[in-house]
N, C-alpha and C positions, 0 to 999 in steps of 0.2 A: 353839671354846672352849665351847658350851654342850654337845658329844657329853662332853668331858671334864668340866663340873662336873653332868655327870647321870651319872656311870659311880662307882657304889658301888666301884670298887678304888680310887679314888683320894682321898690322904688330906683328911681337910674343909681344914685349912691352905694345902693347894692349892688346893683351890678356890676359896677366901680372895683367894687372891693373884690366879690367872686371872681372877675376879671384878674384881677391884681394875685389872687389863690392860684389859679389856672397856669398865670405867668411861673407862680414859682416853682409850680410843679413840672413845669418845661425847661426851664431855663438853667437849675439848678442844676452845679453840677454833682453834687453829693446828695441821694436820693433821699437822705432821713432828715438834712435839711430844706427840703425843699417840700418836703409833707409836713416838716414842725413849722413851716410860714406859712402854708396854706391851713393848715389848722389854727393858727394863730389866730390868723383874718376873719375867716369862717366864722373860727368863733365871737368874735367883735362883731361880726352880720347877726349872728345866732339872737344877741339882744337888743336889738336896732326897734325902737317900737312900732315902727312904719312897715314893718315887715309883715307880711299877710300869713296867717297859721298855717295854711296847704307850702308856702316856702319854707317857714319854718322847720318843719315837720323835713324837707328837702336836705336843708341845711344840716341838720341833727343827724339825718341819715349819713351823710357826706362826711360828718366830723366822726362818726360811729368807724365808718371805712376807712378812712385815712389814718385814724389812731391803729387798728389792726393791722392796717400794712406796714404803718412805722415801729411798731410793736413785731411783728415778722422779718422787716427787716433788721433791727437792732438784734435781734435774736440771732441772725444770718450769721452778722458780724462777730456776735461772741463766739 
């Protein structure tokens, strides 16, 4: 998340939003909601059409992770 909001092709609104992802992921205090609002946003970035393919591509990875960890954790809890 921070290679993409330091990379000048990518628009500031996105950065916005991956910022706003990052937050949740800190700030949360219950760890499966706070990867389901970071994936939430992600995903809202994911089809942003200003977004440059090599981000994209970033983004997809990012939502790929965060659904297995939230999928690992939900698994914890049951």
């Amino acid at each position: 998340m921070e290679e993409l909001c330091g990379d000048p092709t990518v628009p500031r609104n996105v950065k916005n939003i991956i910022q706003t992802a990052r937050e949740r992921l800190n700030t949360e205090s219950d760890a499966v909601a706070g990867m389901s609002g970071a994936i939430y946003a992600l995903d809202e970035v994911s089809n942003d059409i200003n977004l440059p393919m090599h981000a994209r591509t970033m983004v997809w990875n990012l939502l790929s992770e965060l659904e297995a960890l939230k999928e690992a954790e939900l698994a914890k809890k049951n």
